[in-house]
GUROMI-37350 format. One record per residue: x negated, y negated, z negated of N, C-alpha, C in turn. Coordinates in steps of 0.02 Angstrom, whole numbers, plus 50000, padded with zeros to 5 digits. Each point is the difference from the previous one (the first is absolute). Layout:
XYZXYZXYZ/...
***
This chain:
415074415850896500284993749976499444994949992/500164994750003499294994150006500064999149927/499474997249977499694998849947499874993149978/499734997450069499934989149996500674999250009/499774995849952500974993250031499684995650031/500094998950087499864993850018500434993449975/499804993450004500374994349975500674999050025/500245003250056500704999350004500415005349964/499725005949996500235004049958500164998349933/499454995149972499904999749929500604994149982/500114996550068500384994349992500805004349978/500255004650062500505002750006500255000149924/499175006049962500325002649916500164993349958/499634993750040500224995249913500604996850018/500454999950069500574999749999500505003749984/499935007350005500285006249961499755000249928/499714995149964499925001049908499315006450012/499634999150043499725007949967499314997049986/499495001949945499574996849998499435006949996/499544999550013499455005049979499695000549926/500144993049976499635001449930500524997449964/500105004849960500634999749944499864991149942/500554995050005499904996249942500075002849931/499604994749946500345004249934500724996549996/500215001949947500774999149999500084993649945/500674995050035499714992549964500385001449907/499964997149980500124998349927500915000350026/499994995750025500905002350017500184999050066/500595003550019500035001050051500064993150066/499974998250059499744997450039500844996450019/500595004449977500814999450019499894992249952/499714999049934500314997549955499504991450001/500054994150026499584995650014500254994449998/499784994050010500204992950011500604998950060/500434997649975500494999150043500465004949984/500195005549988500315004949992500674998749979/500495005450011500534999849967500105007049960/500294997749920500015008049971500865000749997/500375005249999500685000750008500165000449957/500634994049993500274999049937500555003349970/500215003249945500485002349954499775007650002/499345000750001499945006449980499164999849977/499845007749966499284998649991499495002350042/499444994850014499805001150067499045004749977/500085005350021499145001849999499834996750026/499234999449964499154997350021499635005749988/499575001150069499515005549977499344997450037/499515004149972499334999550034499455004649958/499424998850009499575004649985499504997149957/499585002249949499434999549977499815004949955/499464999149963499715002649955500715006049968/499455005849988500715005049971500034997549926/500615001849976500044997649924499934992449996/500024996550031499854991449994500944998749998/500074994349957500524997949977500494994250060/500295000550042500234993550040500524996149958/499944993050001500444997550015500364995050036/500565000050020500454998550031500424994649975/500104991250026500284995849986500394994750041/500755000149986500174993550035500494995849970/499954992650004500524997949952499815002749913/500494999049978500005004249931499855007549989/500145001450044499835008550020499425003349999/499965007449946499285000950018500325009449998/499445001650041500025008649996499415002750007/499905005349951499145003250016500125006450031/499285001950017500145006950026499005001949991/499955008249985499325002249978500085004750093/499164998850008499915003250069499935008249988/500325003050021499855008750009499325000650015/499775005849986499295003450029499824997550088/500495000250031500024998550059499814991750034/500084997649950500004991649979500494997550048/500605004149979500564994250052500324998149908/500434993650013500284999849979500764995449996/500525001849974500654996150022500654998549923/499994991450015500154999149969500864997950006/500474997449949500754998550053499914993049939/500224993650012500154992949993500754997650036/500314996449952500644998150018499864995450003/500214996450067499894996050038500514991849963/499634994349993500464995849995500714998650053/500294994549969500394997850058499954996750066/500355004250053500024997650042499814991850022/499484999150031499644994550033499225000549991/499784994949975499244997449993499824993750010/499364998850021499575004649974499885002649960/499605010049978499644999849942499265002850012/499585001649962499315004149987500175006049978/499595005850028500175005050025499275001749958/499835001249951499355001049975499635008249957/499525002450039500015007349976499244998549985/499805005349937499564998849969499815006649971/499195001049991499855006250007499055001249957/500254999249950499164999249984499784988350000/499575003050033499854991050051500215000750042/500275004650068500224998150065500824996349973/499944996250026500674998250014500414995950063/500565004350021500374997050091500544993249965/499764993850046500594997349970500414997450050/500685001050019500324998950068500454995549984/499974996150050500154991749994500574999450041/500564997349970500634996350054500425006550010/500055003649947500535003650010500645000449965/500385002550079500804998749968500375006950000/500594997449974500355006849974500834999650034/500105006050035500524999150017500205007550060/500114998850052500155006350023499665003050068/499655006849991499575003650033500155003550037/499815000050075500405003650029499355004250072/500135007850010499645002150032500385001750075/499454996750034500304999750084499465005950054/500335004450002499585007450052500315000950066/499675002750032500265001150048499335001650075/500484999550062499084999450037500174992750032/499994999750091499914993850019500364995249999/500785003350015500504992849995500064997749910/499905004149955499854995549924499164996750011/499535002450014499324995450009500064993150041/500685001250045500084995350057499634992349962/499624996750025499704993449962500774994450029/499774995249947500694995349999499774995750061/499634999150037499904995350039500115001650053/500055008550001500225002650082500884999950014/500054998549957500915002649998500454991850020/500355000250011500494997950018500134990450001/499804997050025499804991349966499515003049937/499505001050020499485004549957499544992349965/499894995050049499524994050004500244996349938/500804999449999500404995249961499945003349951/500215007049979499745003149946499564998949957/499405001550042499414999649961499994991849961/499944997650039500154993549997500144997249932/500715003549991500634999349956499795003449930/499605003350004499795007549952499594997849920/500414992850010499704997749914500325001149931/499675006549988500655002449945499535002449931/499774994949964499735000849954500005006249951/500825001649994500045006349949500105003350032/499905002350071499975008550024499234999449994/499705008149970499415001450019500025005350019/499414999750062499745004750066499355004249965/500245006650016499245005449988500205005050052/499325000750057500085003850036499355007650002/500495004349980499495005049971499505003650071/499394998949998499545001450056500175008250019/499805000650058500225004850046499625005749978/499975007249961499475003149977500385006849979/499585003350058500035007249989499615002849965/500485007049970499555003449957500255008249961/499705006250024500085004849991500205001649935/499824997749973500365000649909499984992649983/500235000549933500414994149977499494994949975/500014993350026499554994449998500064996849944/499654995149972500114997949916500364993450022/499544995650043500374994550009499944995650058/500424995650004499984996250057499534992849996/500144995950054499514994449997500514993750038/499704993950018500514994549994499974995049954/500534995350007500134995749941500534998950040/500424996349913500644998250012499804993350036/500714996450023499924994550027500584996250002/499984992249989500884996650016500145000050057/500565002550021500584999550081499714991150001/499744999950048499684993250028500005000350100/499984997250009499795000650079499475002750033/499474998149948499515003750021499915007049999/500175000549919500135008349984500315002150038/500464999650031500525004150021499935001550069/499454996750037499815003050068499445000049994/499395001449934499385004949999499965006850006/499525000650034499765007650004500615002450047/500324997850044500425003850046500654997649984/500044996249956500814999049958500325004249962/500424996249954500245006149938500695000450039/500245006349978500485003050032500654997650007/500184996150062500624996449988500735001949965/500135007750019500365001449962500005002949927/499714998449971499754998649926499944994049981/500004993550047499874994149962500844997750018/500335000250054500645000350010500325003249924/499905004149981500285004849959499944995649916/499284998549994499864994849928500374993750018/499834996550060500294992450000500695001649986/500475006250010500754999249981499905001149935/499645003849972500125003949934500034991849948/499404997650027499594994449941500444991749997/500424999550073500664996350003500485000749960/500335008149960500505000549989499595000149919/499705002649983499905000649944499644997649956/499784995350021499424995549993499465001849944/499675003950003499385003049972499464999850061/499415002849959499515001050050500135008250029/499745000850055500025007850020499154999250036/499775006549985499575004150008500065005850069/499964998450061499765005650037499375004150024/500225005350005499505003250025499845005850048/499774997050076500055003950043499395003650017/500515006350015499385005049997500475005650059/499944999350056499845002850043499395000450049/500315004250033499524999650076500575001950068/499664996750054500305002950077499675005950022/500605003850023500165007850031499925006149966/500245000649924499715003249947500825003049996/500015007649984500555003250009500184998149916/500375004149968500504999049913499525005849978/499595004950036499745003449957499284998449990/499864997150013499144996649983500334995649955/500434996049968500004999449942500375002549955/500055008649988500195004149960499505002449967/500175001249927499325005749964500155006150019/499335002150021499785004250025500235006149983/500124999349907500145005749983500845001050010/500104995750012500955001050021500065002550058/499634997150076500075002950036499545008950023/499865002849932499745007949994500815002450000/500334996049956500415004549980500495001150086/500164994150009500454999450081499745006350040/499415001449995499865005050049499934998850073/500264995050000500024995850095499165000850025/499534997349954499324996350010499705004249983/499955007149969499395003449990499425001150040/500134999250090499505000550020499594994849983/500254989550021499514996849981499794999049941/500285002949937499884998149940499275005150000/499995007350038499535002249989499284998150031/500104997850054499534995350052499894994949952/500294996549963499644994149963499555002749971/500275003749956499455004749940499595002750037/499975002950051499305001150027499624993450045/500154996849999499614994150036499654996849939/500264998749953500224998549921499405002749971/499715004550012499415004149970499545000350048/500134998150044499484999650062499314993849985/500374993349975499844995449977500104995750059/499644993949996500014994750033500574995850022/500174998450049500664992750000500515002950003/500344996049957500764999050001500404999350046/500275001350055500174996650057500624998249961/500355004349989500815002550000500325001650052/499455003950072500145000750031499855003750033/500235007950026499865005350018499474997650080/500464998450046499374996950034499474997250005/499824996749957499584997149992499315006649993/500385003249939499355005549968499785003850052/500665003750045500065002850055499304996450045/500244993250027499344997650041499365000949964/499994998549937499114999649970499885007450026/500355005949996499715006450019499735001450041/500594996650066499985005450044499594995050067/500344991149998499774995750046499254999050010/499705002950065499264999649980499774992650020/500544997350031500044991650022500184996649911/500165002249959500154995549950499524994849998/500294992549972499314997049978499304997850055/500025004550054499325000650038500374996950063/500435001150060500274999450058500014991850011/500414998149935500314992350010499504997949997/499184997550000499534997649996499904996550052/499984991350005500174997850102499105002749995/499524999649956499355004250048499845005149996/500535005250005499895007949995500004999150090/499595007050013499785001350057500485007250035/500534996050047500645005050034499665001950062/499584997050017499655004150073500145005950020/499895004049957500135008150031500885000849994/500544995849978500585000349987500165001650069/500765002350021500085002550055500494994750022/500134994250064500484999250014500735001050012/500534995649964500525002950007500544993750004/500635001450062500244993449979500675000249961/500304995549973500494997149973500394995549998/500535002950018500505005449966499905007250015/499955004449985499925005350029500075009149935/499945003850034500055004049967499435005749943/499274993850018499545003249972499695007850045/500465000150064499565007650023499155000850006/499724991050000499294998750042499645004949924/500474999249955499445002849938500015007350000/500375002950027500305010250017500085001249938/500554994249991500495003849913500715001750056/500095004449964500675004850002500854995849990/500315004149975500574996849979499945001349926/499455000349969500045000749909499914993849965/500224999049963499544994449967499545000450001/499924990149996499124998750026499694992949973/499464998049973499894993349955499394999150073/500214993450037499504999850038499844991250012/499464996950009499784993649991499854997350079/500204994849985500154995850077499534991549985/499565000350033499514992450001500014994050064/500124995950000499974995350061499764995249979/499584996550042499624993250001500174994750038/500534995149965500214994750018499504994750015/500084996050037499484993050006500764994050011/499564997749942500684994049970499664990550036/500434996650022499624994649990499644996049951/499544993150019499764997449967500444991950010/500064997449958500165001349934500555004550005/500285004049926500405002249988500734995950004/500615000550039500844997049984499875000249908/500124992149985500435003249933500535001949969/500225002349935500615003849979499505008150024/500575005249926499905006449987500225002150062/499445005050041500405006550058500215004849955/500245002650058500465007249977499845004550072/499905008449937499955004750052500525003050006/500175002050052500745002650005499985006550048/500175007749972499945005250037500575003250009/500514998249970500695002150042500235006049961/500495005749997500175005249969499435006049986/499615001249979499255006949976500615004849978/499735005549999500205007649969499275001349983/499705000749953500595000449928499594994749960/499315000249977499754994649973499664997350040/499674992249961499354998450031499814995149965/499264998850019499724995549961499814994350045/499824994949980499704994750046499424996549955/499185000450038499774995649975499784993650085/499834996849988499724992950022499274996249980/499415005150045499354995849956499805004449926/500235004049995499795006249940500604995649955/500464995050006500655000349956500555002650005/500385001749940500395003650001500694993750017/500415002050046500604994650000500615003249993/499945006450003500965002450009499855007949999/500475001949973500185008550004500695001349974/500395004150061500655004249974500045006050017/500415002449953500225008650032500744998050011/500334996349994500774997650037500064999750068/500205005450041499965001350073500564994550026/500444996649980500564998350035499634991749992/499654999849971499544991249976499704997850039/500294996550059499394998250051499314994049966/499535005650011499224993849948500144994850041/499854995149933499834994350020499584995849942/499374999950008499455000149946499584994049991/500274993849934499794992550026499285002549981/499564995450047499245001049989499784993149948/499815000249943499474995849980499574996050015/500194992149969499054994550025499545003149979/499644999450059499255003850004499795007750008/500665002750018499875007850013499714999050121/500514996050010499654998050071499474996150010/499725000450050499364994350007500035001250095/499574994450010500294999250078499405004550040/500005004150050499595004150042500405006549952/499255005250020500355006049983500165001549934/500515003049991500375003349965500215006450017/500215005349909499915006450013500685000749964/500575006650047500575000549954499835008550020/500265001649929500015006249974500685004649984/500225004250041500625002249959499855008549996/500425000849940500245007549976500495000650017/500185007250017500625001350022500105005949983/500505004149949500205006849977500685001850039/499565003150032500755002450066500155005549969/500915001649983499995006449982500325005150036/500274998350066500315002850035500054997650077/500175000550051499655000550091500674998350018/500084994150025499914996850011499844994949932/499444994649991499914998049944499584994350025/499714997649935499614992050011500414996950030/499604996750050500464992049985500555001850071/500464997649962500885003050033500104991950051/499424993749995500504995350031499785001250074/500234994650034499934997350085499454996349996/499265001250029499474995049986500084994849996/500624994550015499854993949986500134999549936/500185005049951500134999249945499395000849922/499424999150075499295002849937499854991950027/499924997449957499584993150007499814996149930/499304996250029499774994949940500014991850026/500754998349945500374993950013499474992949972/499574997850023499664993849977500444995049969/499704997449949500404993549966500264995250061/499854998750064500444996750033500615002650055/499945004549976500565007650050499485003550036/499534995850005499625004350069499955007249975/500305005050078499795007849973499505003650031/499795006149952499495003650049500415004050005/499685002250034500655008850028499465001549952/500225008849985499665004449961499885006450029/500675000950063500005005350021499405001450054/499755005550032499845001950020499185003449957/499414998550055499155006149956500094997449944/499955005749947499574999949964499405004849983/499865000749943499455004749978500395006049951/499865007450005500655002649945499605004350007/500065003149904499475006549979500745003049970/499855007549999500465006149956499604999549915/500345000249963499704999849938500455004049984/500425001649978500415006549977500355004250022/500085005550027500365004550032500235003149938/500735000549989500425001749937500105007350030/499365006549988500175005649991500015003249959/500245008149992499795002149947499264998449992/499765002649946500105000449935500474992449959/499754994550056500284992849988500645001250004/500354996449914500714999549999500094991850002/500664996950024500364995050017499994995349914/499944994050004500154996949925500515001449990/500144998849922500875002049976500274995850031/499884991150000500274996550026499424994750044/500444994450033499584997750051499994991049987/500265000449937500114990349994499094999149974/499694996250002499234998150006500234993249939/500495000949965500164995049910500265005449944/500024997549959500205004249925500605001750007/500245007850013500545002650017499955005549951/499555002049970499955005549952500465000849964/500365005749983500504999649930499614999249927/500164992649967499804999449938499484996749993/499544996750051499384996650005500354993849984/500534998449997500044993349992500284999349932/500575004849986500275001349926499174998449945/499445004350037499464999749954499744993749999/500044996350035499314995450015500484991849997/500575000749996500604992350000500385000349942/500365007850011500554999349938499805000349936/499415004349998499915003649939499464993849955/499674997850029499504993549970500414995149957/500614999150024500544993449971500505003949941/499935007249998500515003549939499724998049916/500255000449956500704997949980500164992750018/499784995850051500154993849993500764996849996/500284995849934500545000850005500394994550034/500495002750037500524999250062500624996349986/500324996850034500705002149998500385006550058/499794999250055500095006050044499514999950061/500355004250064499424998750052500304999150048/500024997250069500405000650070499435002350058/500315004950042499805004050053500185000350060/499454997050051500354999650061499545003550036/500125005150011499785006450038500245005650005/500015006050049500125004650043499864998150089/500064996350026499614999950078499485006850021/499584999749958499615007950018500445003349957/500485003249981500085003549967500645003050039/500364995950077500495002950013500195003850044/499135001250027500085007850047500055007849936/500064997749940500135003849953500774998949948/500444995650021500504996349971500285003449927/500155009750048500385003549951499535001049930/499305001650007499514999549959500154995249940/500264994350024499834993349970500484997749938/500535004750016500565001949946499635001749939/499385006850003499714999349948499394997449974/499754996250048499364996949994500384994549941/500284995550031500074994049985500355001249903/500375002649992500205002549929499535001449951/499485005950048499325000749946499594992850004/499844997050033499794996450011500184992049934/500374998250000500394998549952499865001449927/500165006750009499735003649929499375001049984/499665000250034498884999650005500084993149979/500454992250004499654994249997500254999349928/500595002449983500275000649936499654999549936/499665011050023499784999249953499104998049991/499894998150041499194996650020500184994349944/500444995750008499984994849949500335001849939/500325005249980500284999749945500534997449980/500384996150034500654995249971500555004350023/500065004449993500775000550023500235000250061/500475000850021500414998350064500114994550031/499224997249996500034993750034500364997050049/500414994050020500214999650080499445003450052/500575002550032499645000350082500544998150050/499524995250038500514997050058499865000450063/500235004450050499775000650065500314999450058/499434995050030500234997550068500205006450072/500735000450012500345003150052499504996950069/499825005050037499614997950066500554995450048/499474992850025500574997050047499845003150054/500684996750058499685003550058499484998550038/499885006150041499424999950064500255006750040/499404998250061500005002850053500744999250057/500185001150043500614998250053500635004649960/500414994450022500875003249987500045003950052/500295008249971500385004150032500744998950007/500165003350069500834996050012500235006349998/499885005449990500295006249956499865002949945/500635001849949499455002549940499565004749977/499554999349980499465004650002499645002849936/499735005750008499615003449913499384994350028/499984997549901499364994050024499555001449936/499315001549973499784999849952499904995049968/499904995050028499954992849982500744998449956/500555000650022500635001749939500085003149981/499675005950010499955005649928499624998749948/499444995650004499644996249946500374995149964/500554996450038500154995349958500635003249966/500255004350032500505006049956499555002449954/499465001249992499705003149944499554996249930/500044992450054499914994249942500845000349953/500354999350026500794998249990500075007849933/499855004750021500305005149940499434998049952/499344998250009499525000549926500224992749954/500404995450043500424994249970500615002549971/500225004550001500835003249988499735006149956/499525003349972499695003249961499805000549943/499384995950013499434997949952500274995749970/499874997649917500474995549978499464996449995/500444994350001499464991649986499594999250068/500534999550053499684999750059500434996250051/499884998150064500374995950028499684998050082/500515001050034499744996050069500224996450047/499484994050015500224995450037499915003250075/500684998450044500035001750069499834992650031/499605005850057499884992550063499985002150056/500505004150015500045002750054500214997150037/500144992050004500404995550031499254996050010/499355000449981499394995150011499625006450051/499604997950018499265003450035499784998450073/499805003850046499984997250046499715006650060/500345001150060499955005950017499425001350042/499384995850016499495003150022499594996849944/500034999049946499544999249939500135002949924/499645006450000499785002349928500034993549924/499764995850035500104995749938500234993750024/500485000549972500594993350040499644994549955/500284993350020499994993249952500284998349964/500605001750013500404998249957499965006749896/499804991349992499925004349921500314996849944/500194994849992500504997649944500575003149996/500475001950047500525005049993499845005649922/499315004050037499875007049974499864997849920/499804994649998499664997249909500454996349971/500434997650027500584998549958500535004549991/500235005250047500455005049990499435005149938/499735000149982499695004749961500074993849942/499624997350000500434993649949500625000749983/500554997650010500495003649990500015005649977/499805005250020500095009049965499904997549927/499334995849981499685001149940500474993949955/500084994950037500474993449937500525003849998/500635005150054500495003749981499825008349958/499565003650014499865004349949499705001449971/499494993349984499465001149943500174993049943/499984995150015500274995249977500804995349976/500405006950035500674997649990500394995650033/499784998050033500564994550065500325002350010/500604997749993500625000550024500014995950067/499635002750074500234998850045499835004350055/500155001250067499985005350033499255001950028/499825008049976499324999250047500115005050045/500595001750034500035007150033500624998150050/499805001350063500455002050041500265006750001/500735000150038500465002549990499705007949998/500225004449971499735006749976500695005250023/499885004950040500455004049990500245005049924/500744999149984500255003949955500275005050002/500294999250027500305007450026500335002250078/500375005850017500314998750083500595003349968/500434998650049500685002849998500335001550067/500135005950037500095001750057500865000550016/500014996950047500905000350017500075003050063/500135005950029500084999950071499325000850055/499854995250032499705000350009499484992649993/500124998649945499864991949981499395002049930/499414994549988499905000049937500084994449965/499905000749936500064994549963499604998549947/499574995250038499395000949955500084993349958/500145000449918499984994149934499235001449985/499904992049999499134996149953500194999649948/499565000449979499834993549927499534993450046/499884996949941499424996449994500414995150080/500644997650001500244996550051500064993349963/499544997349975500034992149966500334993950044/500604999150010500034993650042500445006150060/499945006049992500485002050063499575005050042/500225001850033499315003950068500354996150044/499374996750035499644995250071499965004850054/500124998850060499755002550070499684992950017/499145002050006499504993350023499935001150071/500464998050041499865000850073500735000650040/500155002950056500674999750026500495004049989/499425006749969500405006849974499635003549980/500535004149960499545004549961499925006750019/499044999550003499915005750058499535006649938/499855005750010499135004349995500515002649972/500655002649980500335006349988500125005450053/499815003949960500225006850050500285005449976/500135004650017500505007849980499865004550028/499845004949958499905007950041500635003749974/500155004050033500525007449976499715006049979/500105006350018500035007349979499115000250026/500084996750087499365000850031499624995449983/499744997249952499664996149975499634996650057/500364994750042499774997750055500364992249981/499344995450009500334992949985500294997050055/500384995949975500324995850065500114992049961/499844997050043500254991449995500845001549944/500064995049954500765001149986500084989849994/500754999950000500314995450004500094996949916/500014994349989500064998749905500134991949996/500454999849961500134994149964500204999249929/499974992949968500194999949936500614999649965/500365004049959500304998049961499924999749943/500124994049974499634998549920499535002349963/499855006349946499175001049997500065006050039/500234999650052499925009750032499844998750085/499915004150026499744999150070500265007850050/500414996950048500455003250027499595005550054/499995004950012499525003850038500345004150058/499835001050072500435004650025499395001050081/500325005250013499475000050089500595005350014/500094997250081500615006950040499555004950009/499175000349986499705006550032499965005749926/500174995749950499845007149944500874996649949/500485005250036500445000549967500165003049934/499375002349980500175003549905499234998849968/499954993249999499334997349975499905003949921/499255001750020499695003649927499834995949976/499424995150031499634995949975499924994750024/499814993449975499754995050014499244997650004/499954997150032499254996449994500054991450020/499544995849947500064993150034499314996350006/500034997450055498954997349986499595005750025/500235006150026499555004550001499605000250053/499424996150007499515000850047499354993349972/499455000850029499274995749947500264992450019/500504998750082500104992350007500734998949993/500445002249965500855000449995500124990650030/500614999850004500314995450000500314998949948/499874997649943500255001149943500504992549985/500655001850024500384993349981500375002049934/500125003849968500295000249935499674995949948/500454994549961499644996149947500704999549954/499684996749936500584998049948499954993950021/500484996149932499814993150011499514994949982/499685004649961499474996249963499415001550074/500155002050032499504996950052499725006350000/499745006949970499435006050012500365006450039/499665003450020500095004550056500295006349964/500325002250032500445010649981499285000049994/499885006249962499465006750004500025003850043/499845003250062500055005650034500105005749983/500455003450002500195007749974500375004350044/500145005549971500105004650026500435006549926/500625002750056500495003449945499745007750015/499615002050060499925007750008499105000349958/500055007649977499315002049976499685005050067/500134997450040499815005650059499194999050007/499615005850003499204999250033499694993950022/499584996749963499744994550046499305003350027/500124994950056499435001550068499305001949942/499794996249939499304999249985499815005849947/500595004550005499915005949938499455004350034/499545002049951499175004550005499514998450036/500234994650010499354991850021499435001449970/499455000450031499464998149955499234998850033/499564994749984499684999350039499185005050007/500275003749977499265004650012500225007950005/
***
């Protein structure tokens, strides 16, 4: 294992929170600052650290609360919060240190998790420009908790609060549109200030933010839970990522290869696309490095290039000039990797790639015109054909395979430690969750992920049965024109029962938004105001609709069903020419297209191919045609009346 952190390395850890030299711990915690919002009608902890036995206190408004530091010198105090608005002073005092936090208001707090489509920034989404634009909202405040892994449980986070402003709201990448969608409804209807706070990340499964010790008990994860603990004692970086550690071991190219003045001379020619035979690897897995020397013009086109290598099996890395620009282990993701001002310069240039092939046929899967470096004025280079290519890993025995192959924080619980756990007891009104995407080549899993999951955030903060409100996956990927076992709706069947379960919980469907060759659609006001809704109708009491139509029960005639909703506000809608994504199996549990229309809250069901229907299904596939609506305008839920086997039962990725 290497020992130096070179500077890109070192860069990687301070975007992952990881630091080499431990801070001391502040007087109070880093959650609690200028600008802030504390949640109103309940009592809210303050904690932080000093001197053991030293006396804190704690003041706002008329309000005061002390608290003596343990041996440990944490200490935590609880203050009842004035009334709703502000400003007030937020003032803690400790000896002579004293924090005094300025411009804070009181009103309602709300935690937003998830991975990419909740990180989604507000400026990428949907009339994103006008948004931002628009985004002057004095009493929402923005805290976005930094990205930071960590093998056991972290003390605290870093940041500052900030006002929903224009600027704020597309710094640092943008705050998460569907979270600011979600406050701008909340802070309309109820007119207080609200407090968000997003704290996800993109491509992070539901169990990297579970405690750790919950998922011992599941039993699912014992292998990686035990791989942490031994990496964990090993010392050195955090990845949260089995590959990663995997490469420091075994890659003798780590760190050294991507160098544009490392010396490939003795490297062996090989071209590309190809199958890697020039290196005499086998059909085993294989980590092997590929160099070419571009000569770019003078001057450089301006505008960002992009490298683009088409479908890889299984990972790869890309540097450009000893920079790092792009890496996936997503085989179906054709790269496409924007390059940075000042990573090109005109004459030669050096591109560097990794490639973890894990199986023959492997690497790069496209048609050479599909390897190219696109110059800011279109101009392309081809990519395909010589390059330079060394073997750096032959995956034999004694060499075993990583648990997993994502090169980001995928660990179970690295994130629970290092996001969730820094912000506990901070007090809440609830949280909303828009994630499972990685989680639905495991769907059936997710039934119990997502429940514990829930219950880890619970009791991390202490309040009770906080809301939880979670976003139903919209669609993606192509409509099937037969019906089909889909894991992608077995996830959102398995969002749908931990909403019909868990109490004080709720979910907004959008199975009617997304977009079928994009993971993260634009459209995002839909997803933050239907969750809006969940919370003004079941946290706040509105009396108005936040739920499309819900199946209640079936009733079988013949060969007919009869399926009655609830939740038909205004009637059930067919949004389109007809109402289509029902289907029926019989004895042979074989689906078929069925025929359906409305009568009043019930929906008429029938197909000539399954004359003694068992079951129904509606929506069932990741891109449905989902025309069922009420009148209040929101979409059916997708369901299903049989408990038969789903495709994703004893899933698991290692």
């Amino acid at each position: 294992m290497h020992t130096q952190f070179p500077a890109r390395l070192l860069c990687l850890l301070a975007v992952l929170g990881f630091s080499l030299h431990a801070a001391p711990l502040p007087l109070v915690s880093p959650i609690f600052g200028d600008r802030m919002v504390l949640q109103q009608g309940k009592p809210n902890p303050v904690w932080g650290w000093s001197t053991p036995g030293q006396v804190v206190q704690v003041t706002i408004g008329t309000q005061t609360a002390t608290a003596r530091t343990g041996p440990d010198g944490h200490w935590q105090a609880e203050i009842q919060p004035p009334p709703a608005g502000g400003p007030y002073e937020l003032k803690i005092t400790a000896g002579t240190n004293t924090v005094d936090c300025q411009d804070v208001l009181v009103g309602e707090v709300w935690l937003c998790g998830g991975q990419s489509n909740m990180e989604f920034g507000l400026g990428r989404a949907e009339h994103g420009a006008d948004e931002v634009a628009a985004a002057n909202h004095p009493e929402i405040r923005l805290f976005t908790v930094p990205k930071h892994v960590a093998y056991t449980a972290a003390a605290t986070p870093s940041r500052n609060w900030q006002p929903c402003s224009p600027k704020t709201v597309a710094a640092n990448g943008g705050f998460s549109a569907v979270a600011y969608f979600f406050g701008r409804k909340l802070q309309t209807e109820l007119h207080v200030p609200i407090g968000l706070i997003q704290d996800c990340m993109g491509g992070t499964p539901a169990e990297s933010w579970m405690n750790p010790a919950t998922l011992q008990q599941l039993k699912d994860f014992d292998a990686p839970l035990a791989e942490i603990a031994r990496l964990h004692a090993r010392g050195g970086p955090e990845y949260g990522s089995f590959l990663m550690h995997w490469l420091d071991e075994y890659d003798v190219g780590n760190n050294l290869w991507s160098a544009p003045g490392y010396d490939d001379s003795k490297w062996k020619p090989v071209t590309l696309p190809g199958d890697f035979h020039e290196l005499g690897v086998g059909a085993e897995p294989c980590v092997c490095w590929f160099r070419k020397t571009l000569t770019l013009p003078d001057p450089l086109p301006p505008g960002h290039a992009t490298v683009l290598l088409g479908v890889v099996e299984k990972m790869d890395t890309t540097y450009l000039n000893g920079h790092f620009i792009g890496a996936s282990s997503w085989v179906e993701n054709p790269r496409a990797y924007t390059v940075e001002d000042g990573v090109l310069h005109p004459g030669k240039n050096v591109l560097a790639l990794r490639v973890f092939r894990t199986k023959s046929p492997g690497g790069f899967l496209a048609p050479p015109d599909g390897l190219r470096l696109v110059l800011g004025d279109h101009t392309v280079i081809p990519l395909a054909g010589e390059w330079s290519g060394a073997l750096s890993v032959d995956v034999l025995p004694p060499i075993k395979l990583p648990l997993t192959f994502e090169n980001y924080p995928t660990m179970p619980g690295v994130l629970f430690n290092g996001m969730i756990q820094p912000l506990a007891p901070l007090a809440l009104r609830g949280a909303i969750w828009y994630q499972g995407e990685a989680n639905f080549t495991r769907a059936h899993q997710y039934r119990t992920l997502l429940p514990a999951l829930i219950g880890d955030w619970r009791r991390a903060f202490g309040q009770g049965d906080f809301p939880f409100y979670i976003v139903s996956l919209p669609a993606f990927m192509h409509r099937h024109d037969q019906p089909v076992a889909d894991g992608w709706a077995e996830l959102r069947d398995a969002q749908a029962q931990t909403a019909r379960t868990v109490p004080n919980t709720g979910l907004a469907v959008t199975v009617d938004t997304g977009d079928p060759d994009n993971i993260h659609p634009k459209t995002k006001q839909p997803v933050g105001e239907r969750l809006a809704l969940c919370a003004l109708a079941g946290t706040y009491g509105r009396n108005a609709p936040a739920s499309g139509p819900v199946l209640d029960s079936t009733e079988r005639t013949g060969s007919t069903l009869k399926l009655h909703f609830s939740h038909t506000d205004g009637g059930l809608v067919v949004h389109g020419p007809e109402l289509k994504e029902f289907s029926l199996a019989g004895p042979d549990r074989q689906w078929h297209w069925a025929e359906a229309h409305i009568e009043g809250d019930t929906v008429i069901v029938s197909s000539l191919a399954v004359p003694a229907p068992e079951a129904v299904r509606y929506a069932w596939q990741a891109n449905p045609a989902a025309t069922l609506f009420n009148g209040a305008g929101l979409p059916a839920s997708p369901f299903r009346t049989d408990h038969w086997p789903d495709t994703t039962e004893n899933q698991k990725p290692w």
